[in-house]
N, C-alpha and C positions, 0 to 999 in steps of 0.2 A: 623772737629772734629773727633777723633778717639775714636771707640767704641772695647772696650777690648772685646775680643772670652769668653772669662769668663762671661764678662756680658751680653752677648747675650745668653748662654748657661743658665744662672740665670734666666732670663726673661722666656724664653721658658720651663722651670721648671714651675714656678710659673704659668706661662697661662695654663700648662696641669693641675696642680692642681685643682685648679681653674672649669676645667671642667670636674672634679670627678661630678656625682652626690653625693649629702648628706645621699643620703636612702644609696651608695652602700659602704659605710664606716665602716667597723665594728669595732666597742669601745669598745664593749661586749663581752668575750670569752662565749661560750655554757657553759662551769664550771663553769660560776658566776651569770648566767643567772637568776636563782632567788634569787640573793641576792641585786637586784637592788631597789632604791630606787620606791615608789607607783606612781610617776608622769611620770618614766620612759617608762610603761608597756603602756602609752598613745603616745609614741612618733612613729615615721616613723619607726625608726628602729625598736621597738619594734615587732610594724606590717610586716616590711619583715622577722624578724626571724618567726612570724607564719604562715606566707606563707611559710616558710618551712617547719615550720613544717606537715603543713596539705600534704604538695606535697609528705612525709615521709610517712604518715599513710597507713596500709599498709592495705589489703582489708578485716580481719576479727577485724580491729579495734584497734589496739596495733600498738608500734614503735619497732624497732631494737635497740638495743645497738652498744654504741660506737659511734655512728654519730655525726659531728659536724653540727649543724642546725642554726649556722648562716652563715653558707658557700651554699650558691645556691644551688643545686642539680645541675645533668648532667643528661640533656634530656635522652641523650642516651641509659641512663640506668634504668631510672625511671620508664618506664613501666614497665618494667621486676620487678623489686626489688619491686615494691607494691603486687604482688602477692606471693612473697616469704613467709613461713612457719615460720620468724623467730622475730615473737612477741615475746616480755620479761619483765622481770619486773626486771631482775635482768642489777644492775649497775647504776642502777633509773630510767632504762630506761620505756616508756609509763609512768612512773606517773611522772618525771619533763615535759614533752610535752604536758601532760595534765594541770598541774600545770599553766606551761605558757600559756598555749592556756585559761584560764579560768583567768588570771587578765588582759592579753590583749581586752579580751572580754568585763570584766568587763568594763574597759578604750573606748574603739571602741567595740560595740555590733554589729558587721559582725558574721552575719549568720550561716557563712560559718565554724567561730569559734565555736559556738553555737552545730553544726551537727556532724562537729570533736570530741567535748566533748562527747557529748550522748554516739557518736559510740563508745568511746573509756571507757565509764562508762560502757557500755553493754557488753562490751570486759572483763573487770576486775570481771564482774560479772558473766559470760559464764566460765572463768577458773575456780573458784573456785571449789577445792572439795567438795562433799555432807557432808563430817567432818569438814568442814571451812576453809582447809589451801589452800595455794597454788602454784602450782610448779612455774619452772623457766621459760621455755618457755609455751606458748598454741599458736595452738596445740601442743600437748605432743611430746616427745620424747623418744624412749626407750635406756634413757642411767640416769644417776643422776639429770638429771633437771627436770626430773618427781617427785623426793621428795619434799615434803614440803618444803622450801628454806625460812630458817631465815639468809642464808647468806648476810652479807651484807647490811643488815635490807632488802633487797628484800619484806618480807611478809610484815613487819610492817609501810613499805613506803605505801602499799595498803591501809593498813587497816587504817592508819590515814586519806591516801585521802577520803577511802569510809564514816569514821568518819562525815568527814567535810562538804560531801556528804549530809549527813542525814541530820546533825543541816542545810542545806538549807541556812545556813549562807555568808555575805562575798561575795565572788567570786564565791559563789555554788548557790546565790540565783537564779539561774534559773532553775536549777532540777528542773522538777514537783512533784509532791508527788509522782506516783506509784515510780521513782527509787528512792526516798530518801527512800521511805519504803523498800525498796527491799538493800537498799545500809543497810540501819539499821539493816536489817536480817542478812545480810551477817557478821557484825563486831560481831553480839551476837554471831555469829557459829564458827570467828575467835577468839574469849575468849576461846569458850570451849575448841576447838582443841589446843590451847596456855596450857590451865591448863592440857589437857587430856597427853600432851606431854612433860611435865615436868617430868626432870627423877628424877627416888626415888632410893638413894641409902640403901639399908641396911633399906627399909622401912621409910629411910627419904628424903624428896623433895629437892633436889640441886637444878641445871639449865636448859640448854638448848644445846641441838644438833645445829650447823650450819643448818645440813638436817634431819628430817625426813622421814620414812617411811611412803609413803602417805596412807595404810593402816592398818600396825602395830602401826605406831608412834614410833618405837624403832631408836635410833640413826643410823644412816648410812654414810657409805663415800663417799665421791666426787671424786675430782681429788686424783692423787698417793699418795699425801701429805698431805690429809685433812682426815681424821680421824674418824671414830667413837670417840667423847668425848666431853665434857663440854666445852661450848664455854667462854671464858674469855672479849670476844666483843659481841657477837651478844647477850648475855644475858641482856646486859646493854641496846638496844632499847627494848627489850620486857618488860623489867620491866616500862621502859618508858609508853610505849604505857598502861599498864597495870593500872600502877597510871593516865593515862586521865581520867579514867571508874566514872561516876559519881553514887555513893553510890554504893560503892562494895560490893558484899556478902560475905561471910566469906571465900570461897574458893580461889579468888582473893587476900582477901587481906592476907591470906597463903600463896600463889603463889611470893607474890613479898617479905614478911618479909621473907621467906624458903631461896631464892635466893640471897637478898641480905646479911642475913648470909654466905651464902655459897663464894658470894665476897671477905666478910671481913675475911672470914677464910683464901684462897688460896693467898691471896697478897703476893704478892713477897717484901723482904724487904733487904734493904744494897747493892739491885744490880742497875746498869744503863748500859745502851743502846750510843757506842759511835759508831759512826762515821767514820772510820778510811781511810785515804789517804793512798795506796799503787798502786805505779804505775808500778809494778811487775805482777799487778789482772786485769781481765778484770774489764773496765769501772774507771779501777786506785782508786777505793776505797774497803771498807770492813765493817762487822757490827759486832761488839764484844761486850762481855758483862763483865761490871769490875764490881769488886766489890768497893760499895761505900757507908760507912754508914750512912751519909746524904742525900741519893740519897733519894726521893721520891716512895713511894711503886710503883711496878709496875705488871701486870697481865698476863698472857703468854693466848696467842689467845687460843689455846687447853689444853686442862688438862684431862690426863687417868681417866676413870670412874673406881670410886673406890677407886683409892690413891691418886688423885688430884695430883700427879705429872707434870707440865709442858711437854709434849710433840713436837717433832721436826720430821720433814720426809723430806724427796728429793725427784725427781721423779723415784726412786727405791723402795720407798714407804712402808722404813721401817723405826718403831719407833726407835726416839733415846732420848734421854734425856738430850740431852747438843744442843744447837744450832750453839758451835764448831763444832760438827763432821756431819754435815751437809754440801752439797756441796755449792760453793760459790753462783753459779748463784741461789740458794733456799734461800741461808742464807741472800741475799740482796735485792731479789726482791721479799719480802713477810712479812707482818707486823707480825713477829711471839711474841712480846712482844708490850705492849704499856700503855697505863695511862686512856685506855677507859671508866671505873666506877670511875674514880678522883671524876670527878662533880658532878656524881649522888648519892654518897655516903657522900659527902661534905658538899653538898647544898641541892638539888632534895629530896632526900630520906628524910632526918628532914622535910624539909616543908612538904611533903605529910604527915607523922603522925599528923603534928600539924593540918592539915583540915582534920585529921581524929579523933582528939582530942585525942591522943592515946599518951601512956605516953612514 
């Protein structure tokens, strides 16, 4: 009998297969990690991604940005990189590793999870400033990541964990009480500094800076391109966070009626956001803005304090006003327009007056 080179080549495929382990399979990207279903945070795999995670943590308590933790670590470098200086919170970084390490737990209650968590609650709560907010990296840095950092919801990814913290609820029920007390303190001091920090124009309340000044609270800039001004995203998680507060006081609920005025004022209307293939451009595309009066309203990441004008920068990091005269490599790789209060202004926002009974 004659056996085809193909089918001997087929078999020996399939036998290596076959001798994959199952744990060493990953089905999960790190980006979708917690959007898995609740049975899943019980499986094998679940449990070697938090064996990464913990191998990540680094030794005052917090995670790194960027890392991919369903991918192994490399001995080699591991020791080294736990001692490194570069805790964060921004990117989501430390509070999705926390996140996961606390429904894996829940599912398999290893220890080892359980120690991770603390460490990395005690960490969330060591950064905070004595005014409630909190920078980008800890320990600090002397460059923009010491402001207060609403970029990105960075703060207000905190301050929901520590939320969740407190209610002791869910996947938090193993907190003891002194951190859920202490996690509770820390969100009352994250409101104030939230309302302390809302900018008043012309003596009336708008929105919200990206960054604040960890001590004035006056807007400030980041990178070249990021701005002193009203943020058109980042104000949509604060209002968020703002409507969780259960029976708000009157300054609260000023803070988020002020703001989301100030939303429905700046929308952008009859324009959109296309697309465009041009293989003349690096990476052969482009991002332009037509005009379209069916288009859906839409919100510019920055708006100048003051005239609410839409603002744009390159890393020349001068204002411009059009998102045309901007350079390409800025104009494509930075969400400077988008639909970010759609929902909240749609949906969110109605239901919150109506369990506020407010007309």
């Amino acid at each position: 009998m004659r056996i085809r080179s193909s089918s001997i080549a087929f078999g020996l495929i399939c036998s290596l297969a076959l001798r994959v382990p199952a744990q060493a399979q990953v089905t999960v990207r790190w980006a979708d990690v917690l959007n898995q279903p609740a049975a899943w945070y019980g499986t094998d795999e679940a449990r070697r991604i938090a064996d990464h995670v913990l191998e990540h943590q680094r030794a005052e308590g917090g995670w790194p940005k960027n890392t991919d933790m369903t991918a192994a670590p490399d001995p080699a470098v591991l020791t080294a990189a736990r001692v490194k200086p570069d805790s964060t919170i921004d990117n989501g970084a430390t509070v999705t590793e926390m996140r996961v390490l606390a429904r894996v737990y829940r599912s398999s209650p290893d220890p080892r999870y359980r120690d991770a968590l603390l460490k990395g609650l005690d960490y969330l709560l060591a950064a905070q400033y004595a005014n409630g907010g909190w920078p980008q990296f800890y320990p600090l840095r002397q460059d923009y990541s010491r402001y207060i950092t609403f970029n990105d919801n960075a703060m207000i990814n905190v301050v929901t964990l520590l939320s969740d913290v407190a209610a002791g609820n869910g996947d938090w029920a193993f907190a003891d009480a002194s951190r859920r007390e202490k996690s509770r303190t820390a969100v009352e001091k994250a409101v104030e500094v939230i309302l302390r920090a809302q900018v008043r124009v012309d003596g009336r309340l708008t929105a919200w800076c990206a960054q604040h000044d960890e001590v004035t609270l006056e807007p400030r800039k980041a990178r070249a391109y990021e701005h002193p001004s009203l943020s058109g995203q980042e104000t949509v998680g604060i209002i968020r966070f703002l409507m969780t507060r259960d029976k708000p006081d009157q300054r609260v609920v000023d803070a988020i009626e002020a703001s989301v005025a100030w939303l429905k004022a700046v929308q952008l209307k009859g324009l959109r956001v296309d697309q465009r293939r041009d293989p003349s451009l690096p990476e052969g595309r482009d991002v332009v803005t037509v005009a379209d009066p069916s288009a859906p309203p839409l919100w510019a990441r920055f708006y100048e304090i003051g005239t609410n004008r839409p603002i744009f920068s390159g890393r020349d990091g001068v204002i411009r006003y059009s998102l045309a005269e901007i350079e390409h490599e800025r104009r494509i790789g930075y969400a400077w327009l988008g639909t970010w209060p759609a929902k909240l202004l749609d949906t969110e926002y109605p239901s919150w007056r109506r369990t506020q009974q407010r007309p």
